[in-house]
Biopython code that builds the backbone (N, CA, C, O; Angstrom):
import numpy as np
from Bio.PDB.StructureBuilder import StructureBuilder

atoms = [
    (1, "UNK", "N", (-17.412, 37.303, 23.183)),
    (1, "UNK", "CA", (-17.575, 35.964, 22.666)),
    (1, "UNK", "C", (-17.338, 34.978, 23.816)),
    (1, "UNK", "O", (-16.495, 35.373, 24.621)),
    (2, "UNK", "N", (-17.880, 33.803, 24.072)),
    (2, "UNK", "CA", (-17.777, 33.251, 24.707)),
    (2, "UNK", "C", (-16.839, 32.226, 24.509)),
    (2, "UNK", "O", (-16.502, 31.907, 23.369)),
    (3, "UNK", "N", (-16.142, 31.389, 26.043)),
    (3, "UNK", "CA", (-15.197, 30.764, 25.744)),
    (3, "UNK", "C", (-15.236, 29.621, 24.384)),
    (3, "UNK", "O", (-14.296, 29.407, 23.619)),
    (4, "UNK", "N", (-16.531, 29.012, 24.344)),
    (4, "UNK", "CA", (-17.167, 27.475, 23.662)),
    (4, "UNK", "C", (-17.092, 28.575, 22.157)),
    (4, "UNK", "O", (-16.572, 28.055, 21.169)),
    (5, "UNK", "N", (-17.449, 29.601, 22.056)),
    (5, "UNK", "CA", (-16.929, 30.305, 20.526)),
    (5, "UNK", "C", (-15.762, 30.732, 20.141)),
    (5, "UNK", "O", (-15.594, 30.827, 18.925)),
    (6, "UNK", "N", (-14.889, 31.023, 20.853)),
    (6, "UNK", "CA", (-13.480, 31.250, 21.046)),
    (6, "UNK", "C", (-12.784, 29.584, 20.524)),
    (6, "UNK", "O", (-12.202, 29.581, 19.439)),
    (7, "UNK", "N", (-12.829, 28.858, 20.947)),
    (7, "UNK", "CA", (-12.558, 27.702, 20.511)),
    (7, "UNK", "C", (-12.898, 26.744, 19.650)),
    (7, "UNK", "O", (-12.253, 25.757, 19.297)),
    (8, "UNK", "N", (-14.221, 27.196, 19.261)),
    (8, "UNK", "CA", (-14.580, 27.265, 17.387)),
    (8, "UNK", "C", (-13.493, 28.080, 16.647)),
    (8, "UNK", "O", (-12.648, 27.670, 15.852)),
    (9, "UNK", "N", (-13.762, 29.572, 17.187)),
    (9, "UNK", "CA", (-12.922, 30.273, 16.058)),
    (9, "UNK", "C", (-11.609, 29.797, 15.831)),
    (9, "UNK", "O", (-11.064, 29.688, 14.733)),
    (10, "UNK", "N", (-11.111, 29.505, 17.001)),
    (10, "UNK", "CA", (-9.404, 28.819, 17.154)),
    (10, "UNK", "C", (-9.438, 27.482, 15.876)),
    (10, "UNK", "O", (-8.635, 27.400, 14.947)),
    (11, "UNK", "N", (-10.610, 26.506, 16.155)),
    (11, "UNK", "CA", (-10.668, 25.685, 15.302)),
    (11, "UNK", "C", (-10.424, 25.749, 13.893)),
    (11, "UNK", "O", (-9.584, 25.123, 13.246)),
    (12, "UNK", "N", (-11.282, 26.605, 13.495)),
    (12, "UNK", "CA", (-11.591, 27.238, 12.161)),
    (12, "UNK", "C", (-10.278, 28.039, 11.520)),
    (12, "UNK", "O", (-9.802, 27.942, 10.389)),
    (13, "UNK", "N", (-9.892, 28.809, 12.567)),
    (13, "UNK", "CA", (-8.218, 29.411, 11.637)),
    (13, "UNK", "C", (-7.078, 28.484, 11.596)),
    (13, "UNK", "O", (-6.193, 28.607, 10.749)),
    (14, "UNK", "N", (-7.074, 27.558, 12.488)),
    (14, "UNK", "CA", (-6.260, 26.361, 12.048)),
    (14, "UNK", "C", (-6.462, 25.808, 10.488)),
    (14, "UNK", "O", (-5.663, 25.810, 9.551)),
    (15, "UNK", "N", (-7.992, 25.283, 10.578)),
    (15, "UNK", "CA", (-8.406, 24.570, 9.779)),
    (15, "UNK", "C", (-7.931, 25.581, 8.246)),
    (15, "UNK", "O", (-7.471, 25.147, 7.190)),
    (16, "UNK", "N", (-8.160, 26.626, 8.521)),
    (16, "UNK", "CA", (-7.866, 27.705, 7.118)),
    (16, "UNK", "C", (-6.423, 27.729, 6.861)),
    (16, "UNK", "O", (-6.037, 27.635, 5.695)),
    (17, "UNK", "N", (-5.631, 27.839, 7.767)),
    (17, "UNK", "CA", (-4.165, 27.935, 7.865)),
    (17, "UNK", "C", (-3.862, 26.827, 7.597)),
    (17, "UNK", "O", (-2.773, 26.906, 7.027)),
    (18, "UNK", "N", (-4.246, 25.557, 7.678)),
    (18, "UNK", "CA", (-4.151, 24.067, 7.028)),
    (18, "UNK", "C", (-4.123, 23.890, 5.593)),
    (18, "UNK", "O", (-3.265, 23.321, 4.918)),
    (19, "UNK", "N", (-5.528, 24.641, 5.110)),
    (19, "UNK", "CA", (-5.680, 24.469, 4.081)),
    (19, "UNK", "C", (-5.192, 25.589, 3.048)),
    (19, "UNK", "O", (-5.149, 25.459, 1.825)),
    (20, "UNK", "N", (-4.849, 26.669, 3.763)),
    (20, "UNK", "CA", (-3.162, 27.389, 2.955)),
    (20, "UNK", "C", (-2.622, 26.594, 2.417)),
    (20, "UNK", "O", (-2.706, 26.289, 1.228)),
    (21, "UNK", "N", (-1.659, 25.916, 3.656)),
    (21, "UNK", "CA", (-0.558, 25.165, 3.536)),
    (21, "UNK", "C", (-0.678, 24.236, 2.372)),
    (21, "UNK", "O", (0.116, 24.174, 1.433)),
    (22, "UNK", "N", (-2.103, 23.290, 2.588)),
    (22, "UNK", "CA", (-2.503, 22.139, 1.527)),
    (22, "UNK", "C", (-2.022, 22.693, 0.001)),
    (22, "UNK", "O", (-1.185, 22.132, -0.706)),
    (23, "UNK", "N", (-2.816, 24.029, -0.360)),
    (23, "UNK", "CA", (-3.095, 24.781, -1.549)),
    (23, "UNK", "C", (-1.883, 24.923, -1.841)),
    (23, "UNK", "O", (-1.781, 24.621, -3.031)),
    (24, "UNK", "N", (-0.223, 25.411, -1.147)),
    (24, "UNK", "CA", (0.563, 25.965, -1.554)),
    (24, "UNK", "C", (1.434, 24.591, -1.730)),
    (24, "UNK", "O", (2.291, 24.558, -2.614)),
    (25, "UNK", "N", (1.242, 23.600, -0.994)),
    (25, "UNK", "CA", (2.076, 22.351, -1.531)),
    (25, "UNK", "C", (1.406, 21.576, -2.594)),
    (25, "UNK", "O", (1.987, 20.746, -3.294)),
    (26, "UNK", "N", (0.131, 21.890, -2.684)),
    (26, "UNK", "CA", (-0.573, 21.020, -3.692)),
    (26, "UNK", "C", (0.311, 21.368, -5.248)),
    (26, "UNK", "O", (0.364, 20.448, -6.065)),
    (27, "UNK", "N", (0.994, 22.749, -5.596)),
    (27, "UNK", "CA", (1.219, 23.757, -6.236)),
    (27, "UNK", "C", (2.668, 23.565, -6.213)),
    (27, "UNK", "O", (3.320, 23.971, -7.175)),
    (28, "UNK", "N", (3.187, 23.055, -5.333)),
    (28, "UNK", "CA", (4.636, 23.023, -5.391)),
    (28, "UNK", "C", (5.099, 21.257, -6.127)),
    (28, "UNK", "O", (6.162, 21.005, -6.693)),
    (29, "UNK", "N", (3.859, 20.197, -5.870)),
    (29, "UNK", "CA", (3.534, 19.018, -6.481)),
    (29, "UNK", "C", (3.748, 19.271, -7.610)),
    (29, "UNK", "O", (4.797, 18.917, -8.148)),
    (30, "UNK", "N", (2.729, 20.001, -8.292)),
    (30, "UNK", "CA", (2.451, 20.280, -9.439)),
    (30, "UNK", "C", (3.806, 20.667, -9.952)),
    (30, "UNK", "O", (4.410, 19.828, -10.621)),
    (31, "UNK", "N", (4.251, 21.604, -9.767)),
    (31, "UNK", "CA", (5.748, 22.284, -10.554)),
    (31, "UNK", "C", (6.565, 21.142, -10.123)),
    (31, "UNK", "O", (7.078, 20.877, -11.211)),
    (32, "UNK", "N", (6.980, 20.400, -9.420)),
    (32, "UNK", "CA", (7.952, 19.737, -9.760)),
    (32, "UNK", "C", (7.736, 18.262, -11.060)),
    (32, "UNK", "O", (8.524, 17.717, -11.833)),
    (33, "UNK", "N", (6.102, 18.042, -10.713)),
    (33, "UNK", "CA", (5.625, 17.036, -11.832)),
    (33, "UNK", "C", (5.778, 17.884, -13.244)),
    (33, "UNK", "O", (5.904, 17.152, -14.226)),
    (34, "UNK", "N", (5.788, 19.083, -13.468)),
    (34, "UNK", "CA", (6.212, 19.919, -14.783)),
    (34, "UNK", "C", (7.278, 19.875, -14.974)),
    (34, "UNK", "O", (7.598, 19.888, -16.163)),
    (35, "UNK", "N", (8.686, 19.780, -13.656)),
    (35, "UNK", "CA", (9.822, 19.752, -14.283)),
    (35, "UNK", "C", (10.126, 18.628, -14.939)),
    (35, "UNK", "O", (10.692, 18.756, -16.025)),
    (36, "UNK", "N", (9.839, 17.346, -14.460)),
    (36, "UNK", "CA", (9.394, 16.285, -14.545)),
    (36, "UNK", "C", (9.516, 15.739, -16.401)),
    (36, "UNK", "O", (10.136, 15.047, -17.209)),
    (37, "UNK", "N", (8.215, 16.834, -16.171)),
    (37, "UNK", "CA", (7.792, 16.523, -18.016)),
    (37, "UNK", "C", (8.589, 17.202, -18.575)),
    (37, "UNK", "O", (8.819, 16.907, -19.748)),
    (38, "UNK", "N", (9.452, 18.584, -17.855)),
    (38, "UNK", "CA", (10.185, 19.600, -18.853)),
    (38, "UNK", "C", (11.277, 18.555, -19.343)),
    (38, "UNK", "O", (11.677, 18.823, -20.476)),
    (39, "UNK", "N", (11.760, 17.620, -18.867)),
    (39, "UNK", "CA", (13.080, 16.879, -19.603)),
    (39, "UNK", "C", (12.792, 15.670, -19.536)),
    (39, "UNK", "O", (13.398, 14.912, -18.779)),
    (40, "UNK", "N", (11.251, 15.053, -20.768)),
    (40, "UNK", "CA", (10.726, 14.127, -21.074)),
    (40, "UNK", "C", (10.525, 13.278, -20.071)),
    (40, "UNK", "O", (10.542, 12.212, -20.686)),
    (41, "UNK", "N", (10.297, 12.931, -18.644)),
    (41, "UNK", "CA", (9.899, 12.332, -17.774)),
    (41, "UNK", "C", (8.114, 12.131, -18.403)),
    (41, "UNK", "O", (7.646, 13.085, -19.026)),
    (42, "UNK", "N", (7.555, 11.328, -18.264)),
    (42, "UNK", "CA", (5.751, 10.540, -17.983)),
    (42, "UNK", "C", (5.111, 11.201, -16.687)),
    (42, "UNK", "O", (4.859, 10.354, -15.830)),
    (43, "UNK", "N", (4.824, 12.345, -16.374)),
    (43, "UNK", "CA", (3.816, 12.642, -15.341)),
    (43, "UNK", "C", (2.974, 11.436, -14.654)),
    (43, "UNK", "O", (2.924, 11.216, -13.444)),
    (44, "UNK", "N", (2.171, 10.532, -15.914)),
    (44, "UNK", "CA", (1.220, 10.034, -15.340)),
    (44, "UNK", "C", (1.969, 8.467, -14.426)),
    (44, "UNK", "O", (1.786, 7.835, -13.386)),
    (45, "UNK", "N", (2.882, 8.446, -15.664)),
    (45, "UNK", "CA", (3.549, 7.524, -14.996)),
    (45, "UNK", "C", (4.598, 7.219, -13.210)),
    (45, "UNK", "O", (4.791, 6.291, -12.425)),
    (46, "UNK", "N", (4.972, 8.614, -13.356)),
    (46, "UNK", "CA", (5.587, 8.658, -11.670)),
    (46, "UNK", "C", (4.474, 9.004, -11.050)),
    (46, "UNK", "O", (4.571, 8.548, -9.911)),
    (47, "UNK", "N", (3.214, 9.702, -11.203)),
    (47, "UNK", "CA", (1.988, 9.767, -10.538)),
    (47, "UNK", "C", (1.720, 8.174, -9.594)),
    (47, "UNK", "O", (1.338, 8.037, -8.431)),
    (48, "UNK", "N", (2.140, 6.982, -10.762)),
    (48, "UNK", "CA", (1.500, 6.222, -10.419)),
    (48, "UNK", "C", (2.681, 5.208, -9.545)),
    (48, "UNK", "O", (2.323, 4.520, -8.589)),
    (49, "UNK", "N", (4.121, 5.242, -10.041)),
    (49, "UNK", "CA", (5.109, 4.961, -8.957)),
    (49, "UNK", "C", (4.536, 5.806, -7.628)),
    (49, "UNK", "O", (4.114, 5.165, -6.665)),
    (50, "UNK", "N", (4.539, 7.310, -7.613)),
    (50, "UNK", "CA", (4.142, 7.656, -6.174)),
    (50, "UNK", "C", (3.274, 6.830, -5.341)),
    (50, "UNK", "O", (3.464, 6.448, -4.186)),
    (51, "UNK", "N", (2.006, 6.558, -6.347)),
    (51, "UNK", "CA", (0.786, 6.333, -5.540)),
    (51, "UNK", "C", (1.121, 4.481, -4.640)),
    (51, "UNK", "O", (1.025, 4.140, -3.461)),
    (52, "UNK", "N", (1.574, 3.590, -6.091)),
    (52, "UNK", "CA", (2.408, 2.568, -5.635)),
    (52, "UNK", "C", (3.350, 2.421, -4.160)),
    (52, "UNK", "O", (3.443, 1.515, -3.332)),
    (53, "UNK", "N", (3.944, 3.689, -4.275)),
    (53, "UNK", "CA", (5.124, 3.683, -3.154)),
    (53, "UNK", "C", (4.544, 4.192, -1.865)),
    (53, "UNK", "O", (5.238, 4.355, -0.862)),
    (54, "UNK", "N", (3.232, 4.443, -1.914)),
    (54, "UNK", "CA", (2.547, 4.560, -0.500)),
    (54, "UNK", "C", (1.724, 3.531, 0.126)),
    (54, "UNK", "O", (1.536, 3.366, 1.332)),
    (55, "UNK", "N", (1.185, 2.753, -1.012)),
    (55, "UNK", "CA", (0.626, 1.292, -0.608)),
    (55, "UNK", "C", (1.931, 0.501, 0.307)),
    (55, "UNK", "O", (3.149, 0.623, 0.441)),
    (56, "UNK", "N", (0.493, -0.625, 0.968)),
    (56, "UNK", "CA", (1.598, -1.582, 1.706)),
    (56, "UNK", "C", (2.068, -2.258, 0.634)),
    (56, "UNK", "O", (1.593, -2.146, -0.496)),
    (57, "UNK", "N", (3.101, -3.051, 0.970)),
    (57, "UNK", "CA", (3.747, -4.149, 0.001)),
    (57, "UNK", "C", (2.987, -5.043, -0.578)),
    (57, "UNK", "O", (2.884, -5.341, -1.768)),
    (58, "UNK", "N", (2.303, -5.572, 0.636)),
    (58, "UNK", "CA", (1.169, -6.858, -0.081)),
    (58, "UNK", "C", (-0.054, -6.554, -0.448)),
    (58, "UNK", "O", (-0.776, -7.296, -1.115)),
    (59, "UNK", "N", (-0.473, -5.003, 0.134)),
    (59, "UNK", "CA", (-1.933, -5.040, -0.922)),
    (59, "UNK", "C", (-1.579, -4.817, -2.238)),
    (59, "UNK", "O", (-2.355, -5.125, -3.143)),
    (60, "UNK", "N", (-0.066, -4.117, -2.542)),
    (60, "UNK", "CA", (-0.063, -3.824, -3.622)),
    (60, "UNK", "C", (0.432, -4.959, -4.252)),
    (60, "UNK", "O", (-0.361, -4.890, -5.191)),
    (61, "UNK", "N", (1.006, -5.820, -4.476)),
    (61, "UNK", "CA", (1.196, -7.452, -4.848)),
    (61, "UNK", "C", (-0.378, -7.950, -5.120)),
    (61, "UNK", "O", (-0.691, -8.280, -6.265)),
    (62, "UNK", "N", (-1.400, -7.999, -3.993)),
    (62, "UNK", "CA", (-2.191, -8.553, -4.515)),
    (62, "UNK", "C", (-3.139, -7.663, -5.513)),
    (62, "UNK", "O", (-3.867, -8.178, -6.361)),
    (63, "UNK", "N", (-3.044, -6.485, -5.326)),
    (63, "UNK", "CA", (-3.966, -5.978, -6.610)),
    (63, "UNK", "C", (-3.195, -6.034, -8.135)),
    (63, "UNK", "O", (-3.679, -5.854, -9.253)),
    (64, "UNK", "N", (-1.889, -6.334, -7.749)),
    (64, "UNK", "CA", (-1.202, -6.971, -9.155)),
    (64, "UNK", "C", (-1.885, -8.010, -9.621)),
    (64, "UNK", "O", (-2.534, -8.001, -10.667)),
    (65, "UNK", "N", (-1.733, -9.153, -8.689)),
    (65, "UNK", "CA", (-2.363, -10.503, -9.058)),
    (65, "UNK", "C", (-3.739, -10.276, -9.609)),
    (65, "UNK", "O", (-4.017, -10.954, -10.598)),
    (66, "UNK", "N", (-4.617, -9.485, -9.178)),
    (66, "UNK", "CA", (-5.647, -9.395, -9.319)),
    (66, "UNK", "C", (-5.805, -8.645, -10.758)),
    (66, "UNK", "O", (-6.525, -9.217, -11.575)),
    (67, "UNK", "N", (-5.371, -7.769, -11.030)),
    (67, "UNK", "CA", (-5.256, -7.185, -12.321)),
    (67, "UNK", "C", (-4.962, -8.285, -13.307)),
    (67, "UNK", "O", (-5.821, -8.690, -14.089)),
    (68, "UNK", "N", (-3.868, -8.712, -13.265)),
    (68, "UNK", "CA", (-3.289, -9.688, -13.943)),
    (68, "UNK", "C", (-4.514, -11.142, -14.275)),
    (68, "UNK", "O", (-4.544, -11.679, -15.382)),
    (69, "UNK", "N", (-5.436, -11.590, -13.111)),
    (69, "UNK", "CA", (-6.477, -12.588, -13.460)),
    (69, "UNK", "C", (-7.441, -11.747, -14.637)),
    (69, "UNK", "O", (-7.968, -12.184, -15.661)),
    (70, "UNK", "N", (-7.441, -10.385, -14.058)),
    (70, "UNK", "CA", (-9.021, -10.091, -14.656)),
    (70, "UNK", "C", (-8.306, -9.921, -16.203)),
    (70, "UNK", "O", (-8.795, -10.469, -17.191)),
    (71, "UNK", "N", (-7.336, -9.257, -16.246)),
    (71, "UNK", "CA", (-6.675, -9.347, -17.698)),
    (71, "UNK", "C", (-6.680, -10.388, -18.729)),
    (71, "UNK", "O", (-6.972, -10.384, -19.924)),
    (72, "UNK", "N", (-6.127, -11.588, -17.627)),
    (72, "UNK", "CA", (-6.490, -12.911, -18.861)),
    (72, "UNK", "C", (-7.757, -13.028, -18.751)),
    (72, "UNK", "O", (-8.122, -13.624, -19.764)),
    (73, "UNK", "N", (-9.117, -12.676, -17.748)),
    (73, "UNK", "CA", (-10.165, -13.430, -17.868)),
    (73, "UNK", "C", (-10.358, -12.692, -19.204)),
    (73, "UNK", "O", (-10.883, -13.479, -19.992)),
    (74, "UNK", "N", (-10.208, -11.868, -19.593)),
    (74, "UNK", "CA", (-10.517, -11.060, -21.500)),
    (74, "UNK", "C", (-9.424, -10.993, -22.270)),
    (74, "UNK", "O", (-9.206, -10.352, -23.298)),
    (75, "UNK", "N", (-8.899, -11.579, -21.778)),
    (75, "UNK", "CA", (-7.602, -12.065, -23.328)),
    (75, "UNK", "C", (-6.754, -11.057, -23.378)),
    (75, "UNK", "O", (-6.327, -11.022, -24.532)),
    (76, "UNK", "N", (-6.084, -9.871, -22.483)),
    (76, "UNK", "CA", (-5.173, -9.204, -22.875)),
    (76, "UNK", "C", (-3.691, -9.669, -21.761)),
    (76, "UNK", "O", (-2.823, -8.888, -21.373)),
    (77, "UNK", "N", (-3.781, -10.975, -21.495)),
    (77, "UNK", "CA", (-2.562, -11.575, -21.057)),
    (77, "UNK", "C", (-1.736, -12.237, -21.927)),
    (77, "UNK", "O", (-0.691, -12.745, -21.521)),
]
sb = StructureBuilder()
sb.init_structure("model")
sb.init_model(0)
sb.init_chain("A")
sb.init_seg("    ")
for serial, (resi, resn, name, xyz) in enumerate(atoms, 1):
    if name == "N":
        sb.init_residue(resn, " ", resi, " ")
    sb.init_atom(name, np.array(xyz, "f"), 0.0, 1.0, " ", f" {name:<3s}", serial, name[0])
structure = sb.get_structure()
C-alpha cells in the first residue's frame, strides 16, 4: 500500500474509533436521562435546560424575546 493509502486508512480507523466512542456515550446519555425519569424527573424538560446551557447567554435571551413577541403576535401571552 502506498504511503497516500496508509494515511487514508489511518484516517478512516480514527474516524471508526470516533464513532465507537460517539455510539457508546450517546448510550450512556441515554441511561442517565432514564434514571432521570426513573425518580419522576421530565426527560424532555432537562433535554431542554441542557440544550439552553450550551447556548451563549444573549442568543439565548434573545430567542426568549423573540418567542415571547411571536406568542403575543397570536394571543397566547
Amino acid at each position: 500500500m502506498e504511503e497516500s493509502g496508509k494515511r487514508l486508512l489511518s484516517y478512516i480507523e480514527r474516524i471508526e474509533r470516533l464513532e465507537e466512542e460517539k455510539t457508546a456515550l450517546a448510550e450512556d446519555i441515554k441511561e442517565v436521562y432514564s434514571e432521570a425519569k426513573g425518580i419522576g424527573l421530565d426527560a424532555p424538560t432537562i433535554r431542554k435546560i441542557v440544550a439552553e446551557r450550551k447556548k451563549d447567554k444573549d442568543k439565548l435571551q434573545e430567542e426568549k424575546e423573540l418567542l415571547e413577541v411571536y406568542k403575543s403576535a397570536i394571543g397566547m401571552a
